[in-house]
C-alpha positions in Angstrom: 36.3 -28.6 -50.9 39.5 -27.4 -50.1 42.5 -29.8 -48.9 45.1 -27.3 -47.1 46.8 -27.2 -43.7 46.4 -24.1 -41.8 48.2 -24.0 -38.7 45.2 -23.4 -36.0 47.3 -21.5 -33.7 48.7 -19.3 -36.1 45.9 -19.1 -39.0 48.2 -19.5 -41.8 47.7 -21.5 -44.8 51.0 -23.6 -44.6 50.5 -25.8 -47.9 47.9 -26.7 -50.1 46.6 -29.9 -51.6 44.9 -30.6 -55.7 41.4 -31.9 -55.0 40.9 -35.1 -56.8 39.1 -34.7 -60.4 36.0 -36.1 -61.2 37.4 -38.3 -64.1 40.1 -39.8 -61.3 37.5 -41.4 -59.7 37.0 -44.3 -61.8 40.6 -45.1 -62.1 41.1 -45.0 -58.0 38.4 -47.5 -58.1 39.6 -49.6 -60.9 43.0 -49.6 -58.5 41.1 -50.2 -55.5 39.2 -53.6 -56.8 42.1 -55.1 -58.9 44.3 -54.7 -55.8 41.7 -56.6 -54.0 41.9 -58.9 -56.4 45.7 -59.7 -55.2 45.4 -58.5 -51.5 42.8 -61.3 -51.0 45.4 -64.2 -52.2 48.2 -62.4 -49.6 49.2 -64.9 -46.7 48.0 -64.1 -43.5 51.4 -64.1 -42.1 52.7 -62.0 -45.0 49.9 -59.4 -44.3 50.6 -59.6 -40.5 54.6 -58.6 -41.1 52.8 -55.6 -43.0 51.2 -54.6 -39.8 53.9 -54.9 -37.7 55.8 -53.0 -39.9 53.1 -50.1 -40.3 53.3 -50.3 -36.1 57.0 -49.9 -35.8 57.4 -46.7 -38.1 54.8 -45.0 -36.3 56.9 -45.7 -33.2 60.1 -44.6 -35.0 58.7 -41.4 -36.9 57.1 -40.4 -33.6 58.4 -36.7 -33.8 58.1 -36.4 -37.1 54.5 -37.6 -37.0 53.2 -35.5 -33.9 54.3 -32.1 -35.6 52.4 -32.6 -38.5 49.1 -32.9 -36.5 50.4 -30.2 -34.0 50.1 -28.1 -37.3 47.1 -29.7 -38.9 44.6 -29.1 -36.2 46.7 -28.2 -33.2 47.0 -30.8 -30.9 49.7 -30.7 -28.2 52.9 -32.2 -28.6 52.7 -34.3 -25.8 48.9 -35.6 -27.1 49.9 -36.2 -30.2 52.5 -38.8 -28.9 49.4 -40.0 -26.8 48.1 -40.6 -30.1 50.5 -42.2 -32.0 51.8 -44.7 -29.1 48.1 -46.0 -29.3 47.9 -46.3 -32.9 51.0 -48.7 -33.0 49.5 -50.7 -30.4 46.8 -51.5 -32.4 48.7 -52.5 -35.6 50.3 -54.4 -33.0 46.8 -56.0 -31.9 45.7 -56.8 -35.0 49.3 -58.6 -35.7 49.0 -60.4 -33.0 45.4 -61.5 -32.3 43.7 -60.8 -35.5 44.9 -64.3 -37.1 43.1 -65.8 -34.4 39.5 -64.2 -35.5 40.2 -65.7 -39.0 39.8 -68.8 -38.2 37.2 -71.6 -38.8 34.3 -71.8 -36.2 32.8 -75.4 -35.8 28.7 -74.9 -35.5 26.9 -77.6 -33.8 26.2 -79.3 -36.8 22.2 -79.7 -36.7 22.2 -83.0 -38.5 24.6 -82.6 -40.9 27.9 -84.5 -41.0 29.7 -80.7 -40.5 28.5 -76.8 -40.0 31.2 -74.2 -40.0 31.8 -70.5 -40.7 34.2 -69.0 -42.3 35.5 -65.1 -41.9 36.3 -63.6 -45.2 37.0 -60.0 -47.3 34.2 -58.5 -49.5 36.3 -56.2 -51.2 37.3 -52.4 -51.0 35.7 -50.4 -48.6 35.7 -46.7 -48.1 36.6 -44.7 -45.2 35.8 -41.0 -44.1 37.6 -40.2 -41.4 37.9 -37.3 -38.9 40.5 -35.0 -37.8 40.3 -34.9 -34.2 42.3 -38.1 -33.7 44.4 -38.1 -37.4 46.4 -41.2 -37.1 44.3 -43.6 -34.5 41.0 -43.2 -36.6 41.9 -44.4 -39.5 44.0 -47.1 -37.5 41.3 -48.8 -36.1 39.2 -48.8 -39.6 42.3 -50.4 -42.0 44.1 -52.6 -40.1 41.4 -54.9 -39.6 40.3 -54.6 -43.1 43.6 -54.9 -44.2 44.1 -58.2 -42.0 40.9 -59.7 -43.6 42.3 -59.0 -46.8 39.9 -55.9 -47.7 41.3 -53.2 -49.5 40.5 -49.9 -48.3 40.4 -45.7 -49.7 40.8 -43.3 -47.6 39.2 -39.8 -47.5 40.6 -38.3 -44.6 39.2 -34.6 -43.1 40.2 -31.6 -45.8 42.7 -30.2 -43.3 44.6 -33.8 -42.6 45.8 -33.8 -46.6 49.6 -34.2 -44.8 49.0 -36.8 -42.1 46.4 -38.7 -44.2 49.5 -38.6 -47.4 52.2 -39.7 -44.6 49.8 -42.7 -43.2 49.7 -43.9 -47.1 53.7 -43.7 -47.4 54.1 -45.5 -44.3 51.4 -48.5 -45.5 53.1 -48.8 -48.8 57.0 -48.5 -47.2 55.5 -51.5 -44.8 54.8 -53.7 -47.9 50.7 -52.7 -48.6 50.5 -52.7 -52.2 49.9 -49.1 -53.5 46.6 -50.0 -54.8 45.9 -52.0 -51.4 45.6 -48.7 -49.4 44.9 -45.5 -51.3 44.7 -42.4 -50.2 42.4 -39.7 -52.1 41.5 -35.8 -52.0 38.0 -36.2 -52.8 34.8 -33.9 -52.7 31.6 -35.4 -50.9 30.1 -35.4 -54.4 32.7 -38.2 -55.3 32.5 -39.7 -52.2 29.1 -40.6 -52.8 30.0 -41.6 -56.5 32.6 -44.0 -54.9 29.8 -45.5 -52.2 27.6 -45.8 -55.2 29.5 -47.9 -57.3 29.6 -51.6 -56.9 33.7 -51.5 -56.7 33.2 -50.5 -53.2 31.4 -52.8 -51.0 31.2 -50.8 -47.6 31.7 -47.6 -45.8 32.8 -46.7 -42.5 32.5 -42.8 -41.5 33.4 -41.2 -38.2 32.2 -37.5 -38.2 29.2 -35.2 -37.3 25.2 -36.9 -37.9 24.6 -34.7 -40.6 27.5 -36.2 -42.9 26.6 -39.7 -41.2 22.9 -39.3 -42.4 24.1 -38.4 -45.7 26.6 -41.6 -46.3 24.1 -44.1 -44.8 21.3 -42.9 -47.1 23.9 -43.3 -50.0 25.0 -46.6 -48.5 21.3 -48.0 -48.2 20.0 -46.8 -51.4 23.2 -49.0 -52.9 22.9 -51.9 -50.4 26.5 -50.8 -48.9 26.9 -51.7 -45.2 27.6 -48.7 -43.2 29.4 -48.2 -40.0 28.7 -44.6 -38.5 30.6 -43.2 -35.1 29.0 -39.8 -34.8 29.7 -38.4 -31.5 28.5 -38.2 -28.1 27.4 -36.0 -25.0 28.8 -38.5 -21.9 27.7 -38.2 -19.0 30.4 -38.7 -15.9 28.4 -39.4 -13.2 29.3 -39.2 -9.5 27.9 -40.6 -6.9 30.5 -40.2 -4.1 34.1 -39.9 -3.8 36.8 -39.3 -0.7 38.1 -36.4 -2.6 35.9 -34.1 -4.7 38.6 -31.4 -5.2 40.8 -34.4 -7.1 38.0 -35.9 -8.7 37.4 -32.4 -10.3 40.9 -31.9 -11.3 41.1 -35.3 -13.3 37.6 -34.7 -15.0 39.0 -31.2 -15.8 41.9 -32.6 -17.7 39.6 -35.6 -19.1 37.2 -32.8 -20.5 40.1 -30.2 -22.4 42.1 -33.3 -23.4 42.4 -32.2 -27.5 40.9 -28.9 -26.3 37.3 -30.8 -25.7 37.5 -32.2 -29.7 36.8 -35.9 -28.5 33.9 -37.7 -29.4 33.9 -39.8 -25.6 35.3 -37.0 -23.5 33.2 -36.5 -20.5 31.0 -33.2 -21.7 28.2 -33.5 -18.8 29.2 -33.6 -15.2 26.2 -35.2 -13.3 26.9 -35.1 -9.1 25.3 -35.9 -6.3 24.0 -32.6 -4.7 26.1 -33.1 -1.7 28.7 -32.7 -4.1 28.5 -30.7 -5.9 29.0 -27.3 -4.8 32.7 -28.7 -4.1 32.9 -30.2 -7.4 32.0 -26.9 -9.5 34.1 -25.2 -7.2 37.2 -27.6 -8.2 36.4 -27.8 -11.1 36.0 -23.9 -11.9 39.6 -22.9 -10.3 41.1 -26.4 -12.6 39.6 -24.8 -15.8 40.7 -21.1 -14.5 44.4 -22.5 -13.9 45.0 -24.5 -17.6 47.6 -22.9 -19.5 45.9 -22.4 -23.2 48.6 -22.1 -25.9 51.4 -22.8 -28.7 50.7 -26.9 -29.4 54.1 -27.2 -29.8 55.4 -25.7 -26.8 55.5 -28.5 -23.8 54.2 -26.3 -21.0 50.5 -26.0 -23.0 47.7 -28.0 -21.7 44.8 -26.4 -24.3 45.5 -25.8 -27.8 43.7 -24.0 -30.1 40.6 -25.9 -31.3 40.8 -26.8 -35.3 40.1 -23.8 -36.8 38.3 -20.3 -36.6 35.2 -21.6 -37.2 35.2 -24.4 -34.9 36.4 -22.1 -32.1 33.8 -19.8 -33.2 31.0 -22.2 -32.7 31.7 -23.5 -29.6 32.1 -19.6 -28.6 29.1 -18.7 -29.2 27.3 -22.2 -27.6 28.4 -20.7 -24.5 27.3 -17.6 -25.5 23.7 -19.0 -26.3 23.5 -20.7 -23.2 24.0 -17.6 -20.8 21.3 -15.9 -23.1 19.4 -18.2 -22.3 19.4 -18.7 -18.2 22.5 -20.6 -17.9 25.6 -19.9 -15.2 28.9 -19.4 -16.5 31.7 -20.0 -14.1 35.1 -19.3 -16.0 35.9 -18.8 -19.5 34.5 -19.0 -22.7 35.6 -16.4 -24.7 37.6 -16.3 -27.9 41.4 -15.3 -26.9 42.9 -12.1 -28.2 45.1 -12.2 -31.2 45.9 -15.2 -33.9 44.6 -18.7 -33.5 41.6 -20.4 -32.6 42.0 -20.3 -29.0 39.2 -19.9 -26.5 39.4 -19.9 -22.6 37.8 -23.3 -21.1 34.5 -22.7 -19.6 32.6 -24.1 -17.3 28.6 -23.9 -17.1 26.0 -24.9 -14.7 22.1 -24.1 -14.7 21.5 -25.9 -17.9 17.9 -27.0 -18.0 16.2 -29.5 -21.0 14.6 -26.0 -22.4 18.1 -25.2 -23.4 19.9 -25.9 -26.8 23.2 -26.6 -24.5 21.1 -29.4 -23.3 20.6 -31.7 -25.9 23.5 -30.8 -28.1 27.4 -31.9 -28.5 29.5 -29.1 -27.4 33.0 -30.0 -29.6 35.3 -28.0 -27.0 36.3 -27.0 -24.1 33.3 -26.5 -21.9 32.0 -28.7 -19.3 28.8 -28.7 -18.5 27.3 -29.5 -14.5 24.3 -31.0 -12.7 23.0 -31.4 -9.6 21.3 -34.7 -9.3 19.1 -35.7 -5.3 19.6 -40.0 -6.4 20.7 -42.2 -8.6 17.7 -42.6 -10.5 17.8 -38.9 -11.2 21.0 -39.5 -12.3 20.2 -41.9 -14.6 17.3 -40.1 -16.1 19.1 -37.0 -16.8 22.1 -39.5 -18.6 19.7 -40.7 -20.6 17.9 -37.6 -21.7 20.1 -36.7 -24.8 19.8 -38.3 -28.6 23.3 -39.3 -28.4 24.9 -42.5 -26.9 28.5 -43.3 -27.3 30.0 -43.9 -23.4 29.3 -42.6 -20.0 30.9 -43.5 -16.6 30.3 -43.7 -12.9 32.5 -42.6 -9.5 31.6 -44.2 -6.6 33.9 -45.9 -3.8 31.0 -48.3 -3.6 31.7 -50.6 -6.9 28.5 -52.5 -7.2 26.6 -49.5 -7.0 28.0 -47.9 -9.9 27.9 -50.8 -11.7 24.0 -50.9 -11.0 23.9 -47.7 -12.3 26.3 -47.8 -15.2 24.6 -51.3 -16.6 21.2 -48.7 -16.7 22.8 -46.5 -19.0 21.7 -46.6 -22.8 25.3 -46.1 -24.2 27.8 -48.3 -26.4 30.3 -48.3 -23.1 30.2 -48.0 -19.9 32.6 -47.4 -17.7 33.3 -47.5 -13.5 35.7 -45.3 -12.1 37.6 -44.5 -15.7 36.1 -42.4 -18.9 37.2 -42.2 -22.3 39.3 -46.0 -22.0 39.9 -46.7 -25.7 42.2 -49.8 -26.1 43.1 -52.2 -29.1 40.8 -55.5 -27.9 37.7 -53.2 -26.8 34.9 -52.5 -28.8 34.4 -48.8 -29.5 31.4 -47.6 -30.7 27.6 -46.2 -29.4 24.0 -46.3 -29.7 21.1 -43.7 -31.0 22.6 -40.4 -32.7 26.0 -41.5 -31.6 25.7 -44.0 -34.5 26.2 -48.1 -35.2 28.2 -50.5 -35.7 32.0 -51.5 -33.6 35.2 -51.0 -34.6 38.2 -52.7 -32.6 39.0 -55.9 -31.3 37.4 -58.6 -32.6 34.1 -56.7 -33.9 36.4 -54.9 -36.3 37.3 -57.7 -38.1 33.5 -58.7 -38.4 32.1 -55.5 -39.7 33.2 -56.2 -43.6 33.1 -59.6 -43.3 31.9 -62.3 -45.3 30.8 -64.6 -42.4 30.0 -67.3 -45.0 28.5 -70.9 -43.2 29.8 -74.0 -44.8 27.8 -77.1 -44.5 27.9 -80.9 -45.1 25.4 -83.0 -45.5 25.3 -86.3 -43.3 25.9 -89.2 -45.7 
């Protein structure tokens, strides 16, 4: 495993990184549970000036920040500040609301003169994280753990070595203890060492099923709690709207937002059939009009996807697709010259004989259905292994709520897609994984909920 940073819209190898050795591995876990040791004892208000302080340099090293993932896996400029605005408010959150989860819950005591549970750290957990969304993954995995008083290690995706080193600095600069929050290079191979030994009491992975299969077999066969977010195929359903052609445009940009690279965009465009001739139509000439380019120049909408091979996938996804009897509207094919770039596409004809069916597509293509009723609907929503978030458009809000509540997803949504916010719980059901992260179910997750009770004299 190589950690490097090649600039996606370029394809050049701008710096390399030393993978971690085999015999470093015990020492970074030595670190990691003696720093425990001290991070436990930390004040609460101590540790919340450490948060605050992690929140405020993202704000002030904005620019700074944003180019380095512009480079790393070519996100726009103007997404990347997205990004990082939302990863300060949830430092913030945790600052400000987290103290609150800490405390003492009085039980009904059930005979006893008191019953109450406590919330408390279990140690140093380990994080694999993704690289679609560098700096707000790993934010919503260590500050809650580092509010409870966990420690936490960080393997971050092999082409985030500079954002992942940066997100260390900034922890440590705020006050973290360097063995508090560490950072490593690491192989899968020592990743699974790490799960395996009893210095590391948890793991929390965001990435495809195939890695998430693999850590929660390591996890279970060590008794390690796992939390898995593994992706999704939403469905955006609509029912009815005033204005298709609108409607169209904003799903447009909710589907190439990180060039498709989200695990909750919208991927499958469910609409009524009155609808939907209007809506492909719209939808077509928004995909057709998107300005695909140079992440760091303002006037891009698409970057390039993460790399070569990436881009290549999703390339030929479309390609298999069409093989195989479906429609394809606009784009879809690799761009000429340097980069990973691809031209947005835009598919329709899909059946559930297809492999375009049941799989996540991780780019720029949207995928539309005709549906006759809401059950329909609701049938085809449910169809796919994966179930991370969905939403429903309707004027008529009790409707789609009827239908969003029948939806076997971790969030649903009415009228909005995608919402990710510091107090809501993110996570999904099936392939798309277990477990929550933010809010308040973050701080529960790697947990001690330990009950305390007193006997009646």
């Amino acid at each position: 495993m190589t950690y490097l940073t090649e600039n996606p819209a370029t394809g050049e190898v701008e710096q390399t990184f030393d993978t971690m050795r085999d015999q470093d591995v015990d020492d970074v876990l030595a670190r990691a549970d003696a720093g425990y040791q001290q991070w436990r004892t930390t004040s609460i208000d101590e540790r919340v000036r450490m948060l605050r302080a992690t929140a405020a340099a993202y704000r002030d090293r904005a620019v700074e920040l944003a180019a380095i993932v512009s480079r790393e896996m070519g996100k726009p400029l103007a997404q990347a500040h997205g990004e990082l605005a939302l990863t300060s408010m949830i430092y913030d959150w945790y600052a400000e609301h987290g103290p609150a989860q800490l405390e003492t819950e009085e039980l009904d005591p059930q005979g006893a003169a008191s019953s109450i549970v406590t919330r408390s750290p279990v140690g140093a957990i380990l994080g694999i994280m993704p690289w679609n969304f560098p700096y707000y993954q790993v934010a919503r995995f260590a500050a809650p753990n580092l509010l409870l008083g966990n420690t936490v290690v960080l393997k971050h995706a092999p082409i985030c070595a500079a954002s992942s080193a940066v997100m260390e600095e900034i922890a440590h600069v705020a006050g973290v203890p360097t063995d508090a929050y560490i950072n490593v290079y690491a192989s899968n191979e020592q990743a699974a060492t790490m799960i395996a030994d009893k210095r590391i009491h948890g793991v929390s992975l965001t990435g495809s099923g195939r890695a998430g299969a693999a850590v929660a077999q390591t996890a279970a066969a060590h008794l390690k709690k796992s939390v898995l977010e593994l992706g999704g195929s939403d469905a955006f359903i609509v029912l009815d709207t005033p204005d298709v052609g609108a409607l169209a445009a904003g799903a447009a940009n909710g589907r190439v937002m990180n060039c498709g690279q989200a695990c909750n965009s919208p991927k499958r465009f469910i609409v009524h059939e009155d609808l939907y001739d209007g809506f492909v139509a719209g939808l077509t000439s928004a995909f057709a009009g998107l300005t695909v380019g140079d992440p760091a120049d303002p006037a891009t909408q698409v970057g390039p996807l993460s790399s070569v091979t990436a881009r290549d996938n999703v390339v030929e996804q479309v390609k298999r697709a069409v093989a195989q009897g479906a429609t394809l509207h606009t784009g879809g094919a690799a761009l000429d010259g340097p980069g990973a770039f691809m031209a947005p596409a835009v598919l329709t004809g899909v059946t559930s004989e297809m492999d375009a069916f049941g799989e996540e597509i991780f780019g720029p293509v949207a995928v539309v259905y005709s549906v006759s009723d809401d059950d329909e609907a609701v049938a085809l929503a449910n169809a796919v292994d994966y179930g991370l978030s969905g939403s429903v458009w309707s004027t008529d809000v009790e409707r789609a709520t009827a239908v969003a509540d029948r939806l076997d997803v971790g969030m649903a949504m009415v009228n909005e897609h995608g919402t990710s916010l510091p107090g809501l719980p993110f996570g999904g059901v099936k392939a798309s994984g277990y477990g929550r992260e933010l809010g308040a179910w973050g701080m529960s997750e790697f947990a001690n909920l330990r009950l305390r009770r007193i006997a009646a004299s």
